[in-house]
C-alpha positions in Angstrom: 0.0 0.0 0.0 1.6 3.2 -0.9 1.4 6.7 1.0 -2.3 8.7 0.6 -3.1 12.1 -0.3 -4.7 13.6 2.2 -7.8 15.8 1.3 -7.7 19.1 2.7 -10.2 21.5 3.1 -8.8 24.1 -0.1 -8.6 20.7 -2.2 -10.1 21.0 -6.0 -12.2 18.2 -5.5 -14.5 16.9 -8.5 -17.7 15.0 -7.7 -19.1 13.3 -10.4 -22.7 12.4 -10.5 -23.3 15.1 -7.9 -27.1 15.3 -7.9 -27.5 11.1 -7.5 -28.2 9.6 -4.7 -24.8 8.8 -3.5 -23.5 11.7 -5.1 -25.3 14.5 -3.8 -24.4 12.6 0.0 -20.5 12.6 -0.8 -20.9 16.3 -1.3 -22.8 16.5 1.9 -20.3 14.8 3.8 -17.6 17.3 2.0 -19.5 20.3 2.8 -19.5 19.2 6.7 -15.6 18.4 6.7 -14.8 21.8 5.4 -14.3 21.2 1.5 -14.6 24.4 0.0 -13.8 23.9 -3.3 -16.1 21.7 -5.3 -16.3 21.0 -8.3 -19.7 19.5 -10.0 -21.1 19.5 -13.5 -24.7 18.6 -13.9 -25.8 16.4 -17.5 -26.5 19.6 -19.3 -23.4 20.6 -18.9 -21.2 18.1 -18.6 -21.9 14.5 -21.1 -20.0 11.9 -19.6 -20.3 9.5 -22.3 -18.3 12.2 -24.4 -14.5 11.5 -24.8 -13.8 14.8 -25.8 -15.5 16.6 -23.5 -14.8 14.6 -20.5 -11.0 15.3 -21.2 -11.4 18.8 -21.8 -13.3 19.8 -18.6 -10.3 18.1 -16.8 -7.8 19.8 -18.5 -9.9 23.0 -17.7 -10.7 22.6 -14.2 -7.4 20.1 -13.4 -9.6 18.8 -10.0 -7.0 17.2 -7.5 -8.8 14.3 -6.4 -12.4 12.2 -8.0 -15.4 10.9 -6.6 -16.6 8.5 -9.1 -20.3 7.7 -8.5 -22.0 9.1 -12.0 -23.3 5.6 -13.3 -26.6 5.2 -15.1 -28.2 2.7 -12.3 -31.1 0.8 -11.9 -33.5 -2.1 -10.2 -34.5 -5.6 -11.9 -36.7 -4.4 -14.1 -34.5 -1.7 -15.5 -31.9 -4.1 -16.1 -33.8 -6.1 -18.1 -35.5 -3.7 -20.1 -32.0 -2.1 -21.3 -29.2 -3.8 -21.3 -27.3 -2.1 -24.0 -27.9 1.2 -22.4 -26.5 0.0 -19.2 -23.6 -1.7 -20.6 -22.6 1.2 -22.9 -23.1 4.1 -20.9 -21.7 2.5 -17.7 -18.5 1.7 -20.0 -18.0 4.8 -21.3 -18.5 7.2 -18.3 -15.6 5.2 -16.4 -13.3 4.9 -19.5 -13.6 8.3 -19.9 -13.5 10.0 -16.7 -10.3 7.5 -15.1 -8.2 8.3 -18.2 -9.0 11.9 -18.0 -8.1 12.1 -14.6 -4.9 10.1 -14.8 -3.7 12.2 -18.1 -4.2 15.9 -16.4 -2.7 14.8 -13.1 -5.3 13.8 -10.5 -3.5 12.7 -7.5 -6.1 10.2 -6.5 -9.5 8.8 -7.4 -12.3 6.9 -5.7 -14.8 4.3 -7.9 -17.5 3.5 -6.7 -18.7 -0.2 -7.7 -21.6 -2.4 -6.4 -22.1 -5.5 -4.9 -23.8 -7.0 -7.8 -20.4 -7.2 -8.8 -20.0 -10.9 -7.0 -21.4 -14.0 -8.6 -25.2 -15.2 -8.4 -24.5 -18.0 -6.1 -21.0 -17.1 -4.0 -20.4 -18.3 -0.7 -21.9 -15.6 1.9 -21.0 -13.3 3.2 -19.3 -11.9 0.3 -15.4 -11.9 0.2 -13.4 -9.1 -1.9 -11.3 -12.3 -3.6 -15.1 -14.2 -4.7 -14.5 -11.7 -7.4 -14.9 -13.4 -10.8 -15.2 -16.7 -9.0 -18.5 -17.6 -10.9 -21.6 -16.5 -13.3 -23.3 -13.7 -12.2 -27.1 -13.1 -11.7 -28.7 -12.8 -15.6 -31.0 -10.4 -14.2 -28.3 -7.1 -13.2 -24.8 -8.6 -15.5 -24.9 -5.9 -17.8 -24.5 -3.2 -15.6 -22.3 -5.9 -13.2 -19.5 -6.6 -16.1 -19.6 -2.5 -16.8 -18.4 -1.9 -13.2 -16.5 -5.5 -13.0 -14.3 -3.5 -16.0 -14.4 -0.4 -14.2 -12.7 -1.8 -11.0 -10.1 -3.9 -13.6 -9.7 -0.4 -15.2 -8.4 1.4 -11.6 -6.2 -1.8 -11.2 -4.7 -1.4 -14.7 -3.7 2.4 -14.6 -2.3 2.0 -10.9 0.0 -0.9 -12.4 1.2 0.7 -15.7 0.8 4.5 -14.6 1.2 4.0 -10.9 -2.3 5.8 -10.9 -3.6 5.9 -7.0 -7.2 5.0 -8.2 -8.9 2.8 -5.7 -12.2 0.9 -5.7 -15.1 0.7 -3.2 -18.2 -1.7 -3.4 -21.2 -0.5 -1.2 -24.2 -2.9 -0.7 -27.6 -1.9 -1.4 -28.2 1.9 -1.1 -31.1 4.1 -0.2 -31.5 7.7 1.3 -32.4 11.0 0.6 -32.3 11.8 -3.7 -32.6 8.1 -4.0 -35.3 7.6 -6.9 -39.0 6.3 -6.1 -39.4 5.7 -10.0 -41.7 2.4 -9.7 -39.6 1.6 -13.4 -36.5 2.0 -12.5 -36.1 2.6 -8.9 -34.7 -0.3 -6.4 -36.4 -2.5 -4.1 -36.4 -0.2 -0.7 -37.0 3.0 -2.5 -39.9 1.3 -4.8 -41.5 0.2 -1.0 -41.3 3.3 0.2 -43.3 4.7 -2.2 -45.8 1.9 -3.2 -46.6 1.9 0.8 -47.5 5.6 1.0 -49.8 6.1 -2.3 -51.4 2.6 -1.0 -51.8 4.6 2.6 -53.1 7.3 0.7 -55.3 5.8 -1.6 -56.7 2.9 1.2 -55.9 -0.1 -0.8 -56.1 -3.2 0.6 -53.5 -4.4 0.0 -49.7 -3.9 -1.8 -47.9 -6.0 -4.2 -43.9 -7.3 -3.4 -42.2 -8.7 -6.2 -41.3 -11.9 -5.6 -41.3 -14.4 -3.0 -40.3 -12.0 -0.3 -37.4 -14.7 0.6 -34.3 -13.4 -1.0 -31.8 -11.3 2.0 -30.4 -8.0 1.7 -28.3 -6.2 3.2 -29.0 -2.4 2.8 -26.2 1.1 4.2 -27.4 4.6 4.4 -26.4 6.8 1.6 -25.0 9.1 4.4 -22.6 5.7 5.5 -21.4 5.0 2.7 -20.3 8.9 2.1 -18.4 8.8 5.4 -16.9 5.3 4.3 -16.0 7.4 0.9 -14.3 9.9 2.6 -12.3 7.7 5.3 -10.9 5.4 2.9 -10.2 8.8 0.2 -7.6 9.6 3.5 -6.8 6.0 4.4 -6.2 3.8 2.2 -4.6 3.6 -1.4 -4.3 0.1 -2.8 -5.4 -2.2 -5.7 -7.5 -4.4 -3.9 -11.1 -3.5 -3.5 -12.9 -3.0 -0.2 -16.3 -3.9 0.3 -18.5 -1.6 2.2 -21.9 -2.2 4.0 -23.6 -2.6 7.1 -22.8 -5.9 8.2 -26.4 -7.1 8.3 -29.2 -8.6 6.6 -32.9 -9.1 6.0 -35.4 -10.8 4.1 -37.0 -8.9 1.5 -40.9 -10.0 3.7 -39.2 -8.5 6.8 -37.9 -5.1 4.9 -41.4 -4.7 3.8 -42.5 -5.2 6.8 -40.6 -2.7 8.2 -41.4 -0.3 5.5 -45.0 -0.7 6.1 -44.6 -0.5 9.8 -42.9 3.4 9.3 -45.0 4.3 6.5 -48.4 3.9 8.5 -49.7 1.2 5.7 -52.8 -0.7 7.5 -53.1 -3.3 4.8 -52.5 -6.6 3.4 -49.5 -7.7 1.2 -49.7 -9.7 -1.7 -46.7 -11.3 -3.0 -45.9 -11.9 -7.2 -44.2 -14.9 -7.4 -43.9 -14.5 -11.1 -42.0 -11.4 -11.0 -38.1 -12.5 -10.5 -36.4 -12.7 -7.1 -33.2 -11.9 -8.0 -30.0 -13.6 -6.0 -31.0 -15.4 -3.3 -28.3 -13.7 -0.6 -26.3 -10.9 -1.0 -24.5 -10.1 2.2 -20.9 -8.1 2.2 -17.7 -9.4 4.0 -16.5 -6.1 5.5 -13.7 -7.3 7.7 -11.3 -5.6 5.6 -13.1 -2.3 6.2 -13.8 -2.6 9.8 -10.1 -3.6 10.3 -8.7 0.1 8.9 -11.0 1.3 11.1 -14.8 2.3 10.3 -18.2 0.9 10.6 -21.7 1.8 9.6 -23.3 3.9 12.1 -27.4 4.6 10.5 -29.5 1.7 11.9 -31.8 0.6 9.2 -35.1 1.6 11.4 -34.0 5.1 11.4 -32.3 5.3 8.1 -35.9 3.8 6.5 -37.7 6.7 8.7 -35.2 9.7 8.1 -35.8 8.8 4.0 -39.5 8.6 4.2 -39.4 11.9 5.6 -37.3 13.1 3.1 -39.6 11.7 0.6 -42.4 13.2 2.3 -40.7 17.0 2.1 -39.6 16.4 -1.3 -42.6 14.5 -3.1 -42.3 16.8 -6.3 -38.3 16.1 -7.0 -38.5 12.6 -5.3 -38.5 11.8 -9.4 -42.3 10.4 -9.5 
């Protein structure tokens, strides 16, 4: 492991994907620690896909350090419906945005992977090195062999460049600017919002996907942003670290949950002809806990502080 650079608070720091969920909460944490000097482009202004313009905002702005977490992301049923989109535009945002930084002189950058990364059936919890043990799950490997080649990217520039680009893999997200699109959205944030127009409308009941059997373990946007920003100062190596919560639960108990904070009084109905997905996805994060951090956002309150949010934002919650 080589020396870090340390973030400071006058650091040119460039946030990609600053309005997304776990975007907008790295610029959050930044904010608190005393960052003053952020740099963020929004779509319009900035299109990642673009070679040439990618290279010529960093030659521009020549940011010191990268937060990589612009990704075009989505549930099951995204997935499925466009592969090629997910592939392409997952590709082409990292290709573009790692060689960009290493050619103008970043001194490091973070990627920001997923657990989907790991094989459909390896052994739980999930260990950095089950890496490319096995097939992966049909339903997200599109936008699983995009990251899989972003991680193998980071690992490629730090041997032949001596890049210090290092890789993260958060578990299941959710928080504040996640997206409640039923389309596209993921499994806790598509609760979340089937729950509260079901309290509003007084169905009788809602819908789960599934046999509500499959566990998942899920961090607090606001987690994995502190995570980002302790291992940004921390650590600098090839290998990826894995970062979650440590825990699990079925997808029946999550809903459960969900109704319980939402205020839901009725009944739920599960589609076992919609897919399940992998049957267990829980993180090994012994190698993060051992360099010293741990996920502090129980799930109870991190489900009730983004309802909340949901409830104060209904009009941008992208509905």
């Amino acid at each position: 492991m080589s020396a870090c650079s340390r973030l400071t608070s006058s650091s040119s720091i460039y946030v990609a994907g600053h309005r997304g969920l776990v975007g907008s909460a790295i610029c959050r944490a930044l904010t608190q620690a005393g960052c003053t000097n952020l740099l963020t482009r929004s779509r319009a202004e900035l299109d990642l896909t673009d070679q040439a313009a990618v290279r010529g905002f960093f030659t521009e702005a020549r940011p010191e350090f990268v937060f990589l977490a612009a990704a075009k992301v989505g549930g099951i049923h995204a997935n499925n419906s466009s592969p090629a989109d997910f592939i392409r535009d997952n590709l082409l945002i990292q290709t573009n945005i790692i060689d960009a930084a290493w050619r103008s002189g970043v001194k490091k950058l973070l990627f920001l992977g997923s657990s989907c990364i790991y094989p459909k059936f390896a052994p739980q919890p999930m260990k950095e090195e089950h890496l490319l043990s096995g097939t992966l799950e049909p339903t997200n490997e599109w936008y699983a062999v995009a990251k899989i080649a972003g991680i193998k990217l980071c690992q490629a520039y730090r041997q032949q460049h001596g890049f210090d680009a290092i890789s993260l893999m958060p578990t299941n997200l959710y928080g504040p600017h996640d997206n409640f699109d039923l389309h596209s959205s993921h499994v806790l944030s598509a609760l979340i919002r089937k729950f509260h127009e079901a309290k509003l409308n007084q169905l009788p009941e809602v819908e789960i996907w599934g046999s509500g059997t499959p566990k998942r373990e899920f961090l607090h946007v606001d987690d994995l942003a502190s995570a980002c920003l302790f291992l940004m100062d921390k650590y600098s190596g090839g290998e990826i670290i894995n970062v979650g919560s440590g825990q699990e639960v079925t997808i029946a108990e999550l809903a459960a949950l969900v109704k319980e904070i939402v205020g839901f009084r009725g009944g739920l109905r599960y589609n076992t002809a919609m897919p399940d997905g992998t049957p267990r996805k829980l993180l090994d994060v012994t190698k993060l806990t051992a360099l010293g951090w741990q996920s502090k956002i129980s799930l109870r309150d991190g489900i009730a502080a983004t309802y909340q949010w949901f409830l104060d934002h209904e009009q941008q919650a992208r509905l």
